[in-house]
Steps between C-alpha positions, in 0.01 A plus 500: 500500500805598325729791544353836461837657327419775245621416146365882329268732498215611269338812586380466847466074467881303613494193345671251754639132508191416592296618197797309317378123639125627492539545093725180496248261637240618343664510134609127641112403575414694189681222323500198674115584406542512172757277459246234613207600328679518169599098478208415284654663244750299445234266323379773277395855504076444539234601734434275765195311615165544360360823647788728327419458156125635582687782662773560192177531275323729698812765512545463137149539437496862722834603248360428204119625568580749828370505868113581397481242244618269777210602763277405240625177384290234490729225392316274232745237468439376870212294606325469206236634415491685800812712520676645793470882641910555540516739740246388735662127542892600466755600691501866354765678681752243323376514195512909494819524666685282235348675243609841695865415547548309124516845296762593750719183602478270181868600416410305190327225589150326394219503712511153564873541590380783708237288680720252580807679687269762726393269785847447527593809549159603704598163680833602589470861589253414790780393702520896497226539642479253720820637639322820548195396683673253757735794543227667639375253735816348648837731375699488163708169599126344517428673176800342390469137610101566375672571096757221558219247607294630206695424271537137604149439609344204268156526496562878399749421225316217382167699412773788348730353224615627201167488262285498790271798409231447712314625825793465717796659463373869418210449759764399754727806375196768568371326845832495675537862334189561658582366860813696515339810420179439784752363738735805409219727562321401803871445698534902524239773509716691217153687390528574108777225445280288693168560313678463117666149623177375627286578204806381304442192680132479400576549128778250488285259678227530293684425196663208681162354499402548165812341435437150698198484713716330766607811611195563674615294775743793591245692582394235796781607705452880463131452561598284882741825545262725420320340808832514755590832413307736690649263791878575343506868390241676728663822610389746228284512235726379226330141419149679476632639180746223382344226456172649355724623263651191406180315492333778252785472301484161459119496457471765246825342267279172499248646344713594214476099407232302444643174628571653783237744524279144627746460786480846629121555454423157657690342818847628429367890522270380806834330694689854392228715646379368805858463709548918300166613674621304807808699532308873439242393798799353748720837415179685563460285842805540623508859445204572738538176719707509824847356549371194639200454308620555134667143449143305629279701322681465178498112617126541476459642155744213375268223617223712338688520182620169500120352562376774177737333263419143597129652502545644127731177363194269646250703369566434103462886454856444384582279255750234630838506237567175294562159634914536493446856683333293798730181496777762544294638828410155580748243414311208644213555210466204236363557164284263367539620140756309321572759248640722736680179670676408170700804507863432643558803640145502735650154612503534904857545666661195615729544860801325227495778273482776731819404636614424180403885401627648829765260624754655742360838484216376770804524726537868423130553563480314783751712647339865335156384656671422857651855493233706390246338776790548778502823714890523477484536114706837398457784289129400399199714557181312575308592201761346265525235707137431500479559158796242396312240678142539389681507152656198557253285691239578260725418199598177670142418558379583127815258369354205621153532270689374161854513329493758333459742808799380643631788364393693794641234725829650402361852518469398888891335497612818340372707764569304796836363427632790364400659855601227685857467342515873555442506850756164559765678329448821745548297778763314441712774395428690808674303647892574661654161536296288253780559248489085348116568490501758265726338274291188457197678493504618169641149347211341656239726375688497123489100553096550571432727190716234298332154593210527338546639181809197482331204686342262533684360155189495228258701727749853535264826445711587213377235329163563524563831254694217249232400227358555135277785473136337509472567115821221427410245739109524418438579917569087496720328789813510251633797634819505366393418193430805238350460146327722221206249473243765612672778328475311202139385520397813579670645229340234245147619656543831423632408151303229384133579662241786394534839746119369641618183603387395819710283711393261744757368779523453882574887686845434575546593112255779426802810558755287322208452196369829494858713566701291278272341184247861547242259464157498728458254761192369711698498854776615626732596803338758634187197650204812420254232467535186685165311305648573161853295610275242636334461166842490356591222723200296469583506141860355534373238703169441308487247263622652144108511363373716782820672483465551133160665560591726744814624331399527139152668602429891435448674839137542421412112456416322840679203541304360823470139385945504465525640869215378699254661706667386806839666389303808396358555816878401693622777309265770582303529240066409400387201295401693142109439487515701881697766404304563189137508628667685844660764278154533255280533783717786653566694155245400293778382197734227488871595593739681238836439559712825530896433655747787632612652190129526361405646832726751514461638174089496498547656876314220654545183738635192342258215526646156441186329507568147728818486331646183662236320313675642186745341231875671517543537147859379499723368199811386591574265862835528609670243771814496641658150604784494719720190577868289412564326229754195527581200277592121635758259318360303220207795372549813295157584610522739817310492821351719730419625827291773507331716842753755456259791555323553169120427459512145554610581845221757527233205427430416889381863527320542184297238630462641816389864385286401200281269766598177380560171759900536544556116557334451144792599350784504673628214681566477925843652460341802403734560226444147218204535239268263502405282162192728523687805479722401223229361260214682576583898656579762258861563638575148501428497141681794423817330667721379199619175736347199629595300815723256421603291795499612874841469672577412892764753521727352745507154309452578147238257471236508235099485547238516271230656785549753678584393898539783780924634455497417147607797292324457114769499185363673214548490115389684229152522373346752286120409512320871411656541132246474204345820392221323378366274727636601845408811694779645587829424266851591581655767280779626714746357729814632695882432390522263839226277378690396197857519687665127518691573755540387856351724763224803579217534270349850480196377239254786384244325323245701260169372422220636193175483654318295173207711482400261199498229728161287493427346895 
């Protein structure tokens, strides 16, 4: 690779020019990587997205109360009344490993501060390791091309920026920690060093799963390995022991967690064991089998292992994993729930953005998948090659079930390109007389890394790192644009409501609520219980009397006639008269309502008692109204556009989810409210603006209907305001709302829930 001149000595190791350019490009990838990740800074210092603020809580709440207190918490201030067991619906492993290396690398700083730089630096330091375990399949100048592309690779960086202390970036940190080590330690039979790196691997992927649940799709390759390797590695007796080893490992660590004590109990531990007892029975066979019998009969106890796990997955012995787990598997599945369709990042993966996320680094993998299938390929032994492409077709294959797994489409680029450029760069440098080659070589490869991160002009990859922190731009389409509006109306919650206020809003807000105002909310990001966001739903797009009802009402009160049998039923619940005389005839006494915190303490299981039938005892409504505010010659008085990505652009799919007819109240554009929805739904109420005129956008021409390419002008309309007579009056609203100003409007409205309010 380079030249293998010793610089010194220490003790028996000689550090050599090439251990010079090893630490050089990685300390370069190191940070390019962070260099990247940290431009959302430059908007302000917050966490990012929704998810991280949940997360920030929960670490804080381990610091101030310990680990114990933690395992036990059953959070009150989330989905009210019901609460939320912590630790057996979080990501645990990131929550106790922040909390872990706070007390030691703070230097200083808050928690929050804290929070907010360590996927950044978990983020970046995986090009470490990601050096080390391509190293092990395909060389170090592999390893080094893998940390190089790493560093680069969008859909990675993008689900990794500064503030972005979620699933990813730690989980991704322990997995690829984790494939190094099992890769490491199946390669050689090195006996003891062997054993401690494969049980190492276990552990570290254990805690990568705790960490996100999509790390359980690394454990798809090594489970189709498991299956080729008593074909690879069959002259002694060294897999017999490895892999069982591994596999315990990685059993037993599970266990230690109870979210992902369900995957390893249920078809996660079953796809472990199976292809483990598979390789003790073919070692076993081939021991006692002849020369030319061993390979077919371990042919036959495949197919018979193969037909026992379709057997047990048909079979429902095993629960089947959630609906996301099986789109991965199958990418061709549709959902018919809307709920799970309205969230962006389960949207399905267009062709467009895949190139967009991988661009010319499909060339590299192109060529790493070419090479690694040819006979001629050099230096590679067959289980690492096998393994690098069962890694990288399967990650390929899982990309294409939603966005936000497009992560592992890069996993797959990393991998394969990194390879691929590897084994390019070997032969062309081999060599004698190809002298003009090898000079343009590298330039052209530089000129690859370099085009997509600088082109196409408004579409580069380094600009998909440049915007606001999700907190300053309210998660709407501005995102350039940074404010303090939610900062500031969740500050005024916190300061100007009772501690046992309950807030209602759409889930995109709960964390933000909860973390920031420390006020309880009904629903939030973490989707626990799909029928209570319908309810929440139906009553934004209700009309503000049923809304009112189901709202204002204690969680004890049935409030049938508000939501309709029909939508009672759609929602998985029982019409109240059945429930009742079901539930007397089976107990003898009518139902006592007894939630999580109740049940814990009297030792008991919580009974809820047909609680979607139930009022949600709320007392403030928040909104959040996203859109542009302009002015024309001859008015003071601004307009607006709105559809900017706050709730009114929500409205198509709170229709949708709460069971109401879509065309009702949204118009065929999918995107204009109907007069319906403005005069007559709850959110359309709420909405401080009223359609002015609709404008043909291309002419500038005025309508008073609406008329298909018409986009609606808006102006300003407070209708909710009297604390009297309406039932819901506003009492808060966001610096943008009042701004006069030309441009973005980042509105945070607040509404009192008028309890005195006659119907």
């Amino acid at each position: 690779m380079v030249s293998n001149q010793k610089l010194f000595s220490v003790g028996n190791f000689d550090f050599r020019l090439q251990h010079l350019l090893v630490i050089g490009v990685l300390a370069l990838s190191v940070s390019i990587s962070m260099t990247i990740r940290s431009t959302p800074a430059s908007y302000g210092f917050e966490l990012f997205e929704f998810d991280p603020f949940f997360n920030f809580r929960a670490t804080e709440y381990i610091l101030d109360n310990g680990t114990d207190a933690y395992f036990n918490w059953i959070d009150e201030k989330s989905w009210h009344p019901f609460g939320r067991n912590v630790s057996e619906t979080s990501q645990v492993t990131l929550h106790v490993t922040a909390a872990s290396l706070y007390p030691i690398f703070n230097f200083g700083s808050s928690v929050y501060d804290f929070t907010i730089l360590l996927p950044l630096v978990f983020g970046s330091l995986t090009a470490l390791v990601v050096f080390a375990f391509v190293r092990v399949l395909g060389g170090t100048t592999a390893g080094l091309f893998a940390a190089l592309i790493f560093s680069v690779s969008l859909p990675i960086f993008t689900r990794g920026l500064i503030g972005w202390f979620k699933s990813e970036p730690l989980g991704l940190f322990f997995a690829f920690l984790a494939m190094y080590l099992f890769v490491s330690g199946l390669k050689f039979n090195k006996g003891k060093i062997s054993l401690i790196k494969l049980i190492a691997a276990g552990l570290f992927l254990s805690l990568g799963l705790s960490a996100w649940g999509g790390i359980l799709l690394f454990v798809m390759p090594i489970v189709l390995f498991y299956f080729a390797l008593p074909f690879l590695k069959n002259k002694d007796n060294f897999i017999m022991w490895a892999a069982p080893a591994f596999s315990i490992s990685l059993i037993l660590f599970s266990l230690i967690f109870e979210r992902t004590s369900t995957f390893i109990i249920g078809y996660a531990g079953v796809a472990i064991l199976l292809p483990t007892i598979f390789i003790i029975i073919s070692g076993i066979i081939m021991k006692f089998s002849s020369e030319r019998t061993k390979i077919r009969n371990c042919i036959f106890v495949l197919i018979s292992f193969v037909v026992s796990g379709i057997g047990i997955s048909s079979s429902g012995l095993i629960p089947l994993p959630s609906f996301r787990y099986l789109n991965a598997l199958n990418p061709f599945l549709t959902t018919q729930d809307t709920l799970t369709d309205s969230v962006a990042e389960h949207m399905t993966t267009s062709l467009t953005l895949s190139f967009t996320f991988l661009s010319v680094f499909l060339i590299f993998a192109t060529i790493g998948m070419w090479f690694l299938f040819s006979k001629k390929t050099i230096n590679l032994k067959t289980d690492m090659r096998v393994f690098a492409i069962l890694t990288s077709i399967i990650a390929i294959y899982v990309s294409s079930a939603f966005i936000r797994l497009e992560l592992f489409a890069s996993v797959a680029i990393i991998i394969l390109g990194s390879i691929g450029l590897t084994i390019l760069t070997q032969k062309i440098f081999e060599q004698n007389k190809q002298n003009f080659t090898k000079i343009i070589f590298p330039a052209v490869i530089i000129i690859l890394f370099i085009i997509p991160l600088t082109m196409p002009e408004g579409n580069t990859w380094l600009g998909w790192a440049d915007f606001a922190p999700s907190i300053l731009s309210g998660g709407s389409n501005f995102t350039y644009f940074a404010s303090n509006d939610w900062i500031d109306a969740t500050l005024w919650l916190k300061q100007n409501t009772s501690e046992d206020a309950v807030i209602a809003s759409w889930w995109d807000y709960g964390y933000w609520i909860t973390t920031l105002s420390e006020r309880t909310t009904l629903v939030d990001n973490s989707t626990l219980i799909d029928w209570q966001i319908k309810k929440m739903g139906y009553a934004l797009i209700t009309t503000p009397e049923n809304s009112w009802h189901i709202l204002s009402s204690d969680y004890t009160q049935d409030i049938s006639p508000y939501l309709g049998n029909e939508n009672i039923l759609k929602f998985g619940g029982q019409l109240e008269s059945e429930f009742n005389k079901n539930y007397l005839e089976k107990y003898g006494k009518s139902c006592e309502q007894i939630f999580k915190n109740e049940a814990q303490t009297l030792n008991i299981v919580e009974q809820s008692c047909n609680p979607i039938t139930k009022g949600m005892d709320a007392d403030y409504l928040l909104i959040y109204v996203a859109g542009e505010r302009f002015f024309v010659e001859n008015s003071n008085a601004p307009l607006y556009t709105l559809e900017h990505g706050g709730d009114e652009s929500k409205k198509t799919w709170y229709a949708a989810i709460s069971n109401h007819q879509v065309s009702k109240f949204i118009q065929d554009d999918n995107i204009t409210p109907t007069n319906y929805f403005m005069k007559n739904s709850t959110l359309g109420q709420l909405m401080p603006f009223s359609i002015f005129k609709y404008v043909e956008p291309n002419t500038g021409r005025t309508f008073n209907e609406y008329q298909s390419g018409l986009i609606p002008v808006y102006v300003h309309d407070l209708k909710l305001k009297d604390p009297e007579n309406d039932p819901f009056y506003l009492v808060y609203a966001s610096p943008s709302f009042y701004n006069q100003q030309g441009g973005a409007m980042s509105a945070v409205l607040i509404y009192k829930i008028n309890h005195d309010y006659n119907s």
